[in-house]
N, CA, C and O atoms as CSV, one atom per row, in Angstrom:
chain,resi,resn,atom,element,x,y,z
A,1,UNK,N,N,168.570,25.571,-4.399
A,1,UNK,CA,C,169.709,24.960,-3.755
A,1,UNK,C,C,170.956,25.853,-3.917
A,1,UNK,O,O,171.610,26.036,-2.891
A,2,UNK,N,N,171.370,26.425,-5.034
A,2,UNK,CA,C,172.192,27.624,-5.034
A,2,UNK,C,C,172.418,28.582,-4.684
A,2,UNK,O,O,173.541,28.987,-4.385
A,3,UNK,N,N,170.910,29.471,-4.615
A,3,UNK,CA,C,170.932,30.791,-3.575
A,3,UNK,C,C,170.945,30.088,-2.595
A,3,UNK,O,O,171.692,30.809,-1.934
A,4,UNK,N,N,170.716,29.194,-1.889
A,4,UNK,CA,C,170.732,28.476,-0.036
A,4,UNK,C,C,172.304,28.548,0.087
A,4,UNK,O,O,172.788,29.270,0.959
A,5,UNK,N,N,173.095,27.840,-0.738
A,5,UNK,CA,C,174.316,27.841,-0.443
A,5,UNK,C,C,174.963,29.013,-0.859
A,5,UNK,O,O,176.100,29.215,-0.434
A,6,UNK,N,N,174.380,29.908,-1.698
A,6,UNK,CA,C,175.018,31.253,-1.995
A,6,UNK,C,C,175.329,31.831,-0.201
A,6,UNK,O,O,176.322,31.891,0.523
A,7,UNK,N,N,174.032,32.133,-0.075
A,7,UNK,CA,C,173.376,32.636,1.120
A,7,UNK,C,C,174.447,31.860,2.291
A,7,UNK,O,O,175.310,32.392,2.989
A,8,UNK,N,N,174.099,30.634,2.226
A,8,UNK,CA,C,175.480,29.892,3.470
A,8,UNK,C,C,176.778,30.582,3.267
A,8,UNK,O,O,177.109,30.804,4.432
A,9,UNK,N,N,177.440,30.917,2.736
A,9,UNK,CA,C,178.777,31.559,2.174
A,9,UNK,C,C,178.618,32.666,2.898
A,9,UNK,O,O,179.352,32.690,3.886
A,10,UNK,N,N,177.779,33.786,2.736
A,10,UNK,CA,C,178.174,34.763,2.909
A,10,UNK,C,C,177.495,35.247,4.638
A,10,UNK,O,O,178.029,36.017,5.436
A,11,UNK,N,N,176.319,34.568,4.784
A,11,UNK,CA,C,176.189,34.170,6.278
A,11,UNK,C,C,177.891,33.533,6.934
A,11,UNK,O,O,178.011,34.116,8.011
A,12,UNK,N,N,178.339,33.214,6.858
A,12,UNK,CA,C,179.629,32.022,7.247
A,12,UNK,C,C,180.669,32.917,7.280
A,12,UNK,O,O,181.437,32.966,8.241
A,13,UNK,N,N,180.791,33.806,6.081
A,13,UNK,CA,C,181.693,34.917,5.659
A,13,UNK,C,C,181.693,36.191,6.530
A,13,UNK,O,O,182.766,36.749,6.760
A,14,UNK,N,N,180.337,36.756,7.107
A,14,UNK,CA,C,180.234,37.952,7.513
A,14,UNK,C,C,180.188,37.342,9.368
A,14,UNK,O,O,180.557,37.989,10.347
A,15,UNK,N,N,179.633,35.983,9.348
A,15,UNK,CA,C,179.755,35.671,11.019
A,15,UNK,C,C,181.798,35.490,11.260
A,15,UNK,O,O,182.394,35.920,12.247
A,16,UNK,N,N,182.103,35.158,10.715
A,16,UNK,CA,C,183.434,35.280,10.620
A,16,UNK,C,C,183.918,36.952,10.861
A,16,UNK,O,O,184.097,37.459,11.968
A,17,UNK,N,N,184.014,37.376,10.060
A,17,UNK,CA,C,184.031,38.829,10.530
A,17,UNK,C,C,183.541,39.441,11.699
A,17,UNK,O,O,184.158,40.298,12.332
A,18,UNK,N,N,182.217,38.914,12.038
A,18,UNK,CA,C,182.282,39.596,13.499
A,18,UNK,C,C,183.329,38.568,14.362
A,18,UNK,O,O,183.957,39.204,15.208
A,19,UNK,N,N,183.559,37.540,14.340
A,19,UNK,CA,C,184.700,37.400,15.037
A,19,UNK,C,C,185.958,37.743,15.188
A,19,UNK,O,O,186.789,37.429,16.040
A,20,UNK,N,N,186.010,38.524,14.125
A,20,UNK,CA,C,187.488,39.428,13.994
A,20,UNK,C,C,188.485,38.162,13.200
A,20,UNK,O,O,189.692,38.332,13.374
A,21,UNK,N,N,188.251,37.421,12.693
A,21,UNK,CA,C,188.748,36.089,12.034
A,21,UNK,C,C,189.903,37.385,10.775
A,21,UNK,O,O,189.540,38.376,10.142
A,22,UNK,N,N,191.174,36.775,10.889
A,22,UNK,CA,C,192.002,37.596,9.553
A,22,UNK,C,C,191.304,37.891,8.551
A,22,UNK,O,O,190.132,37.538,8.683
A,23,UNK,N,N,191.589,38.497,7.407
A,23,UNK,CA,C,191.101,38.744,6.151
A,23,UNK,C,C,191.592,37.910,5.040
A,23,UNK,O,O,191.178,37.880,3.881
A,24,UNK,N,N,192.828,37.039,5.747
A,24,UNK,CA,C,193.370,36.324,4.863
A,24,UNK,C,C,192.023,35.101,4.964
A,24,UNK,O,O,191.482,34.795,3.902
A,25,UNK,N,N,191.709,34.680,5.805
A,25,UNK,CA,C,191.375,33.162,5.846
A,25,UNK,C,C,189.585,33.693,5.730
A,25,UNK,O,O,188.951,32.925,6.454
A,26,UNK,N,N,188.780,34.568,5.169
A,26,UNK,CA,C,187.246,34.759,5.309
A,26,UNK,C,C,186.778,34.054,4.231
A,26,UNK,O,O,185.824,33.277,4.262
A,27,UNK,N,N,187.508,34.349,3.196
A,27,UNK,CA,C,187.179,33.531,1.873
A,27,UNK,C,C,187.140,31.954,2.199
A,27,UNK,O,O,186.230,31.298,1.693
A,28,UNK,N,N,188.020,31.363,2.964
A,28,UNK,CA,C,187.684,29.922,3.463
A,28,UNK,C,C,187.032,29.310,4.258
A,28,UNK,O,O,186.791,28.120,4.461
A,29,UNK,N,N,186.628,30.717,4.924
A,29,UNK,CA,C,185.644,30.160,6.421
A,29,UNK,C,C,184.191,29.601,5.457
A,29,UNK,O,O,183.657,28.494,5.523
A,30,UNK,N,N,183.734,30.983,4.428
A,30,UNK,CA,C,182.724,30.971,3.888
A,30,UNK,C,C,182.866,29.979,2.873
A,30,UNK,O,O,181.708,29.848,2.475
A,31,UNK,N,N,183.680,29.092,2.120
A,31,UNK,CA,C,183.368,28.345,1.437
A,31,UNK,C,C,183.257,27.190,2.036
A,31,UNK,O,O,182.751,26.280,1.379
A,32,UNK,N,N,183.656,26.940,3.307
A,32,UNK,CA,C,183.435,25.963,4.296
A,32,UNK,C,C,182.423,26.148,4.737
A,32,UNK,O,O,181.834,25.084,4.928
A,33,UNK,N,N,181.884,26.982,5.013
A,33,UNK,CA,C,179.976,27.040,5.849
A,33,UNK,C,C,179.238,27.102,4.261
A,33,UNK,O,O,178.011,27.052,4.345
A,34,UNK,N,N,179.614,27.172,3.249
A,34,UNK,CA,C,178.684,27.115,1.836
A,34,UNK,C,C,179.040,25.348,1.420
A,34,UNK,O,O,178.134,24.647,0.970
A,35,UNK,N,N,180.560,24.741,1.658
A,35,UNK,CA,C,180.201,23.533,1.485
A,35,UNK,C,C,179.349,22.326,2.717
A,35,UNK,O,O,178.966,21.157,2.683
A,36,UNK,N,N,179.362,23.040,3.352
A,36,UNK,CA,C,178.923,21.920,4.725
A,36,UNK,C,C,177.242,22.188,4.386
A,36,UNK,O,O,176.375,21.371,4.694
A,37,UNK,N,N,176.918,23.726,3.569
A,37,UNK,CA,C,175.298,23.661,3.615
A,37,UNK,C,C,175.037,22.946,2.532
A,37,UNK,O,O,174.013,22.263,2.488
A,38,UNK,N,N,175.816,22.986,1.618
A,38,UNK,CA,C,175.638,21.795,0.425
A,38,UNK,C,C,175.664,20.720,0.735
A,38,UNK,O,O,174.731,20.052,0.289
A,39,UNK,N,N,176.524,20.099,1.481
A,39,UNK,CA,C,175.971,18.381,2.148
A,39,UNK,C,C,174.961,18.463,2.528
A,39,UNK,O,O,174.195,18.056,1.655
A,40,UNK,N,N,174.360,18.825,3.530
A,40,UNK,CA,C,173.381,19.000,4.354
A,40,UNK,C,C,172.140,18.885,3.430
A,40,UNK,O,O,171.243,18.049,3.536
A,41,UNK,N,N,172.270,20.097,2.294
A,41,UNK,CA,C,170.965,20.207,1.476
A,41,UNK,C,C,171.173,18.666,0.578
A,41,UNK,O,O,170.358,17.881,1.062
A,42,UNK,N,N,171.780,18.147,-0.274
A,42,UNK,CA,C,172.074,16.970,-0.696
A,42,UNK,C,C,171.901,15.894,0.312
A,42,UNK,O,O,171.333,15.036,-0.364
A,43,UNK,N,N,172.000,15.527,1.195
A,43,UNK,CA,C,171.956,14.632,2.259
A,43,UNK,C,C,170.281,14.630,2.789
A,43,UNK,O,O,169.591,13.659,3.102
A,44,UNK,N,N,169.885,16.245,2.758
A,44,UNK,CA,C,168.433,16.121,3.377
A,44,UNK,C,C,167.612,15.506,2.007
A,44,UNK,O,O,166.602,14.813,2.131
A,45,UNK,N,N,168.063,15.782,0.995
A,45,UNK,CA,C,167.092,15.606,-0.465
A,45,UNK,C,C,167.292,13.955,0.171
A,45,UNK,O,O,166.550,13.349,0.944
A,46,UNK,N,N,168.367,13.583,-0.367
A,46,UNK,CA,C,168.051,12.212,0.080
A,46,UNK,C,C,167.491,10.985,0.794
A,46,UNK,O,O,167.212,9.843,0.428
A,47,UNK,N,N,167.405,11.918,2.421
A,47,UNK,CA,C,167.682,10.548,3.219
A,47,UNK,C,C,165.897,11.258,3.972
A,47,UNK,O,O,165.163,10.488,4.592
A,48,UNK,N,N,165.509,12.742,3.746
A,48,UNK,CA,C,164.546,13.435,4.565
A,48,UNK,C,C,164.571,13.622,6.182
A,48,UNK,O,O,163.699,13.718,7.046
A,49,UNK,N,N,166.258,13.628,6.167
A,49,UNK,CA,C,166.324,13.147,7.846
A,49,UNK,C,C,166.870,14.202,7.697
A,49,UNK,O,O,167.511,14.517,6.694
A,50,UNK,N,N,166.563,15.363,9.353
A,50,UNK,CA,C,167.298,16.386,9.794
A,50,UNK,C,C,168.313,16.354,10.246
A,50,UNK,O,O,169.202,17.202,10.156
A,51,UNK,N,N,168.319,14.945,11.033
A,51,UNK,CA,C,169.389,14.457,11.804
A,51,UNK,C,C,170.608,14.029,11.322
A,51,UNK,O,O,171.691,14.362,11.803
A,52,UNK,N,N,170.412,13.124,10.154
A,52,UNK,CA,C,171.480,12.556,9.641
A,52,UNK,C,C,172.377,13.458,8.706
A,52,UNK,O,O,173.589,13.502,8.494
A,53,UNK,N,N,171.222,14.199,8.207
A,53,UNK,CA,C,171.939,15.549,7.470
A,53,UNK,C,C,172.838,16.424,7.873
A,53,UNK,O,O,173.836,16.875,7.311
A,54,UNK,N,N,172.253,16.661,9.181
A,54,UNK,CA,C,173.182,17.707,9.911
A,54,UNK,C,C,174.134,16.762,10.722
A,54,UNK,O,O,174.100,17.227,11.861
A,55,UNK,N,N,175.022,15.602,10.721
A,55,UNK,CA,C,175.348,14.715,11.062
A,55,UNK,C,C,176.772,14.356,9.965
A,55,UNK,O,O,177.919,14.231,10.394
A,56,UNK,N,N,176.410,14.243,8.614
A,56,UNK,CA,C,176.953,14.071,7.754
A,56,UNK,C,C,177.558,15.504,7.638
A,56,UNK,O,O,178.763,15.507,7.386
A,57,UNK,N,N,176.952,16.738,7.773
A,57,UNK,CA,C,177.660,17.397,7.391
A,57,UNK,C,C,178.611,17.876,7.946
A,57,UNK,O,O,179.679,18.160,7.404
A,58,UNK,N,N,178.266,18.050,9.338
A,58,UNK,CA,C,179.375,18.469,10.429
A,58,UNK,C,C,180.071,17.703,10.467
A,58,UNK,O,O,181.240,18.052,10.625
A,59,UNK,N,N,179.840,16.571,10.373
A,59,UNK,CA,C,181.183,15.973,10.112
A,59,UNK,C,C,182.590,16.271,9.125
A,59,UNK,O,O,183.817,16.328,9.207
A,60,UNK,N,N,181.399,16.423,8.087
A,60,UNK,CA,C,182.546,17.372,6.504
A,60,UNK,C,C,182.633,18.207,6.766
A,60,UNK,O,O,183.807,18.318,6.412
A,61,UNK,N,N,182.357,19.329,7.250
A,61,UNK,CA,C,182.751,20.625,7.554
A,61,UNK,C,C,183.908,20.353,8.991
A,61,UNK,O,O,184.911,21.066,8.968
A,62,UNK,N,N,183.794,19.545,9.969
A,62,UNK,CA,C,185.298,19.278,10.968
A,62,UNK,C,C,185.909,18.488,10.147
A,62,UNK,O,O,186.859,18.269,10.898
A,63,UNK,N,N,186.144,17.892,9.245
A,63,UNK,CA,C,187.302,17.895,8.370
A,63,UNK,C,C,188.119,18.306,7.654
A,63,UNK,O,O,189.346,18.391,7.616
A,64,UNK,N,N,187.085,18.623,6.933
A,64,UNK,CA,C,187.763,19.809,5.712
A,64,UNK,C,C,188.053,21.102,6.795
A,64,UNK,O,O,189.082,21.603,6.340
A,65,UNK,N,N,187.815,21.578,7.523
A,65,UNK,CA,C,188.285,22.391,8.887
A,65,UNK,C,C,189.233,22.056,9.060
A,65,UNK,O,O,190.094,22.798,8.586
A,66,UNK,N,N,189.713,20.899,9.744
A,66,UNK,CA,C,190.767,20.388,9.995
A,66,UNK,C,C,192.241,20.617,8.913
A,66,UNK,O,O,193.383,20.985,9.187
A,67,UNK,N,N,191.454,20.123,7.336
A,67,UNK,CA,C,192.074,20.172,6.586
A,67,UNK,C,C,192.930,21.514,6.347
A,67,UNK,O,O,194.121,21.625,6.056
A,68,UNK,N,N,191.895,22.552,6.574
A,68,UNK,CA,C,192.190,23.860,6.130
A,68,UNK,C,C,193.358,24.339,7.234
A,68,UNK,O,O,194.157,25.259,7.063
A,69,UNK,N,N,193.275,23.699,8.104
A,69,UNK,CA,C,193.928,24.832,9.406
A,69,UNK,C,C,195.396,23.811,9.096
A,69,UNK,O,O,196.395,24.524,9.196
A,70,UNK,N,N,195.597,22.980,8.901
A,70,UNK,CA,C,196.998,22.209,8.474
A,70,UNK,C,C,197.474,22.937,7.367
A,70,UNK,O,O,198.702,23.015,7.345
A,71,UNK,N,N,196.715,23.659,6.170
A,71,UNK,CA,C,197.274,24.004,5.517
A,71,UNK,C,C,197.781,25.413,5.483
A,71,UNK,O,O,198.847,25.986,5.257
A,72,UNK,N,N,196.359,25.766,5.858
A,72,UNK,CA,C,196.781,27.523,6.297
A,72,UNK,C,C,197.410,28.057,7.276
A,72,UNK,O,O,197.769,29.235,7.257
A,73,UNK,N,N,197.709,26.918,8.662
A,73,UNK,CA,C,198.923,27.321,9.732
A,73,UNK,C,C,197.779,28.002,10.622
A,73,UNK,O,O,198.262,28.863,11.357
A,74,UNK,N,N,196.933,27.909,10.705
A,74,UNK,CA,C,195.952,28.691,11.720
A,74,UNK,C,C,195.071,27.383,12.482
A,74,UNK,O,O,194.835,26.279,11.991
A,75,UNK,N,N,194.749,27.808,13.591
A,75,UNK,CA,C,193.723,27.127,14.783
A,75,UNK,C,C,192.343,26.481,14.041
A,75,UNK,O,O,191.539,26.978,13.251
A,76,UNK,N,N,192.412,25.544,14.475
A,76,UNK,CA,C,191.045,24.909,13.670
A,76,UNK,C,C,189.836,25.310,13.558
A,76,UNK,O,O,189.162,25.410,12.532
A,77,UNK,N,N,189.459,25.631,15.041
A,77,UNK,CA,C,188.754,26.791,15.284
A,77,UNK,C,C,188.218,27.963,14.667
A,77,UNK,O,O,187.034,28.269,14.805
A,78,UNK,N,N,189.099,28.695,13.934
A,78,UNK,CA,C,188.810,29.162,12.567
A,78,UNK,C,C,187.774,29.035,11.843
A,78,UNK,O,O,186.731,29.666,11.671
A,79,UNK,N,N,188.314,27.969,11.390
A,79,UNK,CA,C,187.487,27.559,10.372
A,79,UNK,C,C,185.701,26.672,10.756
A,79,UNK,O,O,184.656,26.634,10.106
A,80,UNK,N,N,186.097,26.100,12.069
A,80,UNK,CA,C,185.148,24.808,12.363
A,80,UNK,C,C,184.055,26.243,12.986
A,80,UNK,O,O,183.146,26.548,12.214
A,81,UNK,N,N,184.128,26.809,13.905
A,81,UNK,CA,C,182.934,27.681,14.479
A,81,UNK,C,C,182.299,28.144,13.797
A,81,UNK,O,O,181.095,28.191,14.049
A,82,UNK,N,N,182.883,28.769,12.470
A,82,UNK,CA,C,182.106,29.838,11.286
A,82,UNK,C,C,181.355,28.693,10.423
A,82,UNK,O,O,180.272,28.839,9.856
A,83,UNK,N,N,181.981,27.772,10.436
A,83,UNK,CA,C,181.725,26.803,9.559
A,83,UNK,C,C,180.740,25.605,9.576
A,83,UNK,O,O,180.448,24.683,8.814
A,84,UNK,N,N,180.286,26.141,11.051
A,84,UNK,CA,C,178.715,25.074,11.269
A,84,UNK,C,C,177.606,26.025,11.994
A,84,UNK,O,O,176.664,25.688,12.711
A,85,UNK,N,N,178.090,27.527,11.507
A,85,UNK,CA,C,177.050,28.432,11.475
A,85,UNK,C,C,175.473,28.057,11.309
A,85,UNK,O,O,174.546,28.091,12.119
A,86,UNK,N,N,175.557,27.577,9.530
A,86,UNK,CA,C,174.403,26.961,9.203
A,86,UNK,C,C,174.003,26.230,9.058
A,86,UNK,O,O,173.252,26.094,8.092
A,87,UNK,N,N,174.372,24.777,10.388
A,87,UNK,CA,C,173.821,23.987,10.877
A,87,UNK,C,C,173.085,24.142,11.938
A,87,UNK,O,O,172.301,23.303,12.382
A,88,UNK,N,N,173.380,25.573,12.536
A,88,UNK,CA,C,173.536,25.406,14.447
A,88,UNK,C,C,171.668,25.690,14.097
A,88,UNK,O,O,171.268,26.637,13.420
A,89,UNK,N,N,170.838,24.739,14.675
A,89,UNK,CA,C,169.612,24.409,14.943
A,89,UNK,C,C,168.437,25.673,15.146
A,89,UNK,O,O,167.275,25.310,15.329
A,90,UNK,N,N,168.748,27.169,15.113
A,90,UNK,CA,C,168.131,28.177,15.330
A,90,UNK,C,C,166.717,28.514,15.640
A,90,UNK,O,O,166.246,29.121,16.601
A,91,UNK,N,N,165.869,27.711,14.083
A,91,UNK,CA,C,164.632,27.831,13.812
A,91,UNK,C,C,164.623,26.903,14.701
A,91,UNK,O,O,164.592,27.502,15.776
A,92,UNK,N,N,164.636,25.385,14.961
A,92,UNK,CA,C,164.260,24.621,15.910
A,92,UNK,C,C,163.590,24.793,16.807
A,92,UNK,O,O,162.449,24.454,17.122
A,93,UNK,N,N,165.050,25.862,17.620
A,93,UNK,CA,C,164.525,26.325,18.946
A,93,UNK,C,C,163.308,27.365,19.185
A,93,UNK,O,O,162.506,27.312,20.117
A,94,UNK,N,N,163.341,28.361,18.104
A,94,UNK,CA,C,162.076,29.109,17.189
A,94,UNK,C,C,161.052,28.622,17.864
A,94,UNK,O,O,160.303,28.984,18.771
A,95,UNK,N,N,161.286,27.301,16.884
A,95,UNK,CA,C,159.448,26.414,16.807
A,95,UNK,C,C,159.458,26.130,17.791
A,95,UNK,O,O,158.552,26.607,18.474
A,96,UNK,N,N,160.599,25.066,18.582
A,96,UNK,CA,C,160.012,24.957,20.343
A,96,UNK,C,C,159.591,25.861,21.104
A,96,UNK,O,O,158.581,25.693,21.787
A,97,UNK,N,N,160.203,26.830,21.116
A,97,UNK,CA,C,159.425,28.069,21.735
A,97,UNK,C,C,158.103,28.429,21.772
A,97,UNK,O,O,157.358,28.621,22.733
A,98,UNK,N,N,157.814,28.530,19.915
A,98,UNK,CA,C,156.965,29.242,19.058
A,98,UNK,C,C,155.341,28.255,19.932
A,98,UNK,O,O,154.274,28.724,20.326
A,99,UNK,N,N,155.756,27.098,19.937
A,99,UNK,CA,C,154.959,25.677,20.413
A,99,UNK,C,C,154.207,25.724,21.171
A,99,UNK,O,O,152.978,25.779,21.129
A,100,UNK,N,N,155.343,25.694,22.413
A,100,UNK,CA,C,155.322,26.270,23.935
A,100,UNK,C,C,153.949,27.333,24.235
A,100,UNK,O,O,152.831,27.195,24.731
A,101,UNK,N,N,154.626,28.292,23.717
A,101,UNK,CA,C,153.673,29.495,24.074
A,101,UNK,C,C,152.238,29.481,23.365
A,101,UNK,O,O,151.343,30.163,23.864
A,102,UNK,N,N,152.017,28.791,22.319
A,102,UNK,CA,C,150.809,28.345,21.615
A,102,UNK,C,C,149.892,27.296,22.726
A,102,UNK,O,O,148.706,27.017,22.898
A,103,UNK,N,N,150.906,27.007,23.197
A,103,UNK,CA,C,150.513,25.817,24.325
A,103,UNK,C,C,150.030,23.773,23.797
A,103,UNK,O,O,149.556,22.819,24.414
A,104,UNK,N,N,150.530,24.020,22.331
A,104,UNK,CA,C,150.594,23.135,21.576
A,104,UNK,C,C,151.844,22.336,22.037
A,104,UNK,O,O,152.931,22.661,21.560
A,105,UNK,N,N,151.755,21.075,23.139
A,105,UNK,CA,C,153.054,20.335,23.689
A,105,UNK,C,C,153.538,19.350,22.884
A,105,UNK,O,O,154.696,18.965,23.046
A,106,UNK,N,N,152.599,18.717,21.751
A,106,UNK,CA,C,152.880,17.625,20.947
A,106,UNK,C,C,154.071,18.085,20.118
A,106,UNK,O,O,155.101,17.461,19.862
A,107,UNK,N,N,153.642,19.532,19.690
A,107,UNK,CA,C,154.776,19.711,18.621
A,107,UNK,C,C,155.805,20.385,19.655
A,107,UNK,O,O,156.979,20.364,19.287
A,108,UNK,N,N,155.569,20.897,20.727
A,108,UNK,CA,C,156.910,21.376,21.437
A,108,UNK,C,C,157.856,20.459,22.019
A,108,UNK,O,O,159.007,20.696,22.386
A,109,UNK,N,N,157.068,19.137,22.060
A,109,UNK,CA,C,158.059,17.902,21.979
A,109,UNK,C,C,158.565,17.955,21.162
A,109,UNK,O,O,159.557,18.682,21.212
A,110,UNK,N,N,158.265,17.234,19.827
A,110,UNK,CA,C,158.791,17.015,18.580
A,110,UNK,C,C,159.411,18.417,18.383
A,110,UNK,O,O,160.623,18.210,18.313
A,111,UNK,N,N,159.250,19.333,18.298
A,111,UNK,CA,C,160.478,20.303,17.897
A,111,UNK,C,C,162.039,20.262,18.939
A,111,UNK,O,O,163.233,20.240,18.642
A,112,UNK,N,N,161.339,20.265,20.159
A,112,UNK,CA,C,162.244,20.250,21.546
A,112,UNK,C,C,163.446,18.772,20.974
A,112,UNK,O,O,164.670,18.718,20.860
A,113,UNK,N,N,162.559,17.961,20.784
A,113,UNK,CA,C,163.603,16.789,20.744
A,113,UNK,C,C,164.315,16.695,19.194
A,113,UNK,O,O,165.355,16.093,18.927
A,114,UNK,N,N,163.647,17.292,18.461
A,114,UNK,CA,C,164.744,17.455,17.415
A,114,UNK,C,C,165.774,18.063,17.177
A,114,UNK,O,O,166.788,17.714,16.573
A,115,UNK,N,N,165.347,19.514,17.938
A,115,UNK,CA,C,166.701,20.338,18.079
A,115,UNK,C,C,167.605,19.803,18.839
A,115,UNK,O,O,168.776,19.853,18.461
A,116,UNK,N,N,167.242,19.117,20.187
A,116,UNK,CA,C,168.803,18.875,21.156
A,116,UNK,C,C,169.271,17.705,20.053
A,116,UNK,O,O,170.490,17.701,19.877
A,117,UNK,N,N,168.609,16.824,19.367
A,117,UNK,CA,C,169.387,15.639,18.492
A,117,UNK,C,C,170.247,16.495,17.351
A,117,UNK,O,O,171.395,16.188,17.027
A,118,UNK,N,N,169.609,17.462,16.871
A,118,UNK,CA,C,170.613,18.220,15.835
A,118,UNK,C,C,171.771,19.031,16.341
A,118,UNK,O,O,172.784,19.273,15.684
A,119,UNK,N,N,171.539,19.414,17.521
A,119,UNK,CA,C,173.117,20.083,18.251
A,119,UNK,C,C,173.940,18.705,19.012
A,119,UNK,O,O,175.158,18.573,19.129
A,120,UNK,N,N,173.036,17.906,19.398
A,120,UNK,CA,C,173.862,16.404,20.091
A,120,UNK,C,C,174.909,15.894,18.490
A,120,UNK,O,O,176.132,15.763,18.551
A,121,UNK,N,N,174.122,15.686,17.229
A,121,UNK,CA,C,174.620,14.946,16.467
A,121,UNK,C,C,175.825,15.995,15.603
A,121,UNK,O,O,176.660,15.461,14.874
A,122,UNK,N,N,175.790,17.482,15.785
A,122,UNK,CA,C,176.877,18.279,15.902
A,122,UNK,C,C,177.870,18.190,16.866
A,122,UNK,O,O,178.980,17.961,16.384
A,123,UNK,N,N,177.830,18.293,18.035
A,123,UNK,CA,C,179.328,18.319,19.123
A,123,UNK,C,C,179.993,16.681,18.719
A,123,UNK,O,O,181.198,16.444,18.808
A,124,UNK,N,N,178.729,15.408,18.169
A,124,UNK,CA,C,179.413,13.937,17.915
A,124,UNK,C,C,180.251,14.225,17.448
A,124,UNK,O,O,181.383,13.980,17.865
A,125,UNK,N,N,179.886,15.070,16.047
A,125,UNK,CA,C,180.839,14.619,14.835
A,125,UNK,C,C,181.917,15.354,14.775
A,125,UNK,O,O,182.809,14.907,14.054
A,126,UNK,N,N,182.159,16.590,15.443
A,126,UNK,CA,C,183.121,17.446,16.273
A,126,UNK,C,C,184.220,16.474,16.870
A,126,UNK,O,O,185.334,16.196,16.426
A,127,UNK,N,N,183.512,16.005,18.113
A,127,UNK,CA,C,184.326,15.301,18.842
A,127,UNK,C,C,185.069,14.309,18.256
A,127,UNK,O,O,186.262,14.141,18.511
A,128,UNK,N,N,184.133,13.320,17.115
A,128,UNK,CA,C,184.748,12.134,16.273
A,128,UNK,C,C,185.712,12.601,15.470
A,128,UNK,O,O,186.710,11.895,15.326
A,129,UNK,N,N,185.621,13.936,14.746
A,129,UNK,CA,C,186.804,14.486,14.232
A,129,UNK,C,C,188.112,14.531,14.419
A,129,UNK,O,O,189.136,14.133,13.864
A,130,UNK,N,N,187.636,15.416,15.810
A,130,UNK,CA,C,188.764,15.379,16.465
A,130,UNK,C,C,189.451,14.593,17.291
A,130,UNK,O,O,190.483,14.929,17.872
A,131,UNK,N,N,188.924,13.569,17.367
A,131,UNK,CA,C,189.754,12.144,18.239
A,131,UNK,C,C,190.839,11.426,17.024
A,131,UNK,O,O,191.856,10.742,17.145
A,132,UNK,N,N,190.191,11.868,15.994
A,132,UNK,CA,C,190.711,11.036,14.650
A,132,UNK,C,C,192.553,11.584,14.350
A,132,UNK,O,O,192.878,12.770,14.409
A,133,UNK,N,N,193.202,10.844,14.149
A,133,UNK,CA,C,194.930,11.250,14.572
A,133,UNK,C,C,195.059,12.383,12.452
A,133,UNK,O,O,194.557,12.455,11.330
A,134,UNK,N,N,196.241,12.990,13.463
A,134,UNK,CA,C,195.990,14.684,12.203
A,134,UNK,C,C,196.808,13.611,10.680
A,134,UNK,O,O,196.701,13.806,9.470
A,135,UNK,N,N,197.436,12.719,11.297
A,135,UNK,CA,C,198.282,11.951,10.233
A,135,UNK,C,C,199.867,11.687,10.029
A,135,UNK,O,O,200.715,12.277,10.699
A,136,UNK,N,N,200.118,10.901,9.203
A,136,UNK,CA,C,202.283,11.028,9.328
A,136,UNK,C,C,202.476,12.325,9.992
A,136,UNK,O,O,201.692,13.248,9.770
A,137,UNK,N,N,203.434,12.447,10.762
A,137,UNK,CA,C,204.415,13.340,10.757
A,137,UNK,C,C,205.545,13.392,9.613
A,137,UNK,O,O,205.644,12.666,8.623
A,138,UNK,N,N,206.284,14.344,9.982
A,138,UNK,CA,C,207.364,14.427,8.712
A,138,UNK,C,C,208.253,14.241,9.737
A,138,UNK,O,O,208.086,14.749,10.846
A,139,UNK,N,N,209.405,13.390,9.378
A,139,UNK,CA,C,210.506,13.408,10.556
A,139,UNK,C,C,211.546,13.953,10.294
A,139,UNK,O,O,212.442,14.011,11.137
């Protein structure tokens, strides 16, 4: 569980960099894509759901996103793209593929429909984030 989230950090850290993301804010992108893989891994121990895992976490990772870009004066964006790196469904699509071409359809269902539910239950918790008001103003 430690090297996974080691590994999330610096995956999160170096995809940041190819975006040309400052040098000030890399250290936060990556502890934001290392804490969102820590929910995720904690959430999957628990519940054995892909869905809800990656559900719960994107959700914490567009918050604490949120959080970060209020504090650091930068676009949320920032932080939220790098930062659900290692959620975004990859292998999924892998195995649907992988399925497909085996010509095995049972599991190219079941992979097919798990991945669009794990990127569907990502843009939710995105969107729910961000509908959610940023808080007081200061007047």
């Amino acid at each position: 569980m430690i090297l996974q989230t080691i590994s999330a950090f610096f995956a999160t850290f170096f995809f940041a960099v190819l975006f040309n993301i400052s040098k000030k804010q890399l250290l936060f992108c990556g502890g934001i894509g290392a804490f969102g893989w820590l929910i995720y891994l904690c959430f999957f121990n628990l519940t054995d759901s892909v869905v809800l895992a990656s559900f719960i976490s994107a959700l914490s990772i567009s918050m604490i996103s949120r959080i970060f870009s209020i504090i650091r004066k930068v676009p949320v964006t920032v932080f939220l793209i790098s930062g659900i790196i290692p959620l975004v469904p990859g292998a999924g699509m892998y195995r649907t593929m992988y399925a497909m071409l085996a010509q095995n359809f049972q599991e190219t269902a079941f992979y097919g429909a798990q991945t669009l539910e794990v990127a569907g239950v990502i843009a939710i918790a995105i969107i729910f984030t961000s509908s959610l008001p940023l808080g007081l103003k200061k007047r």
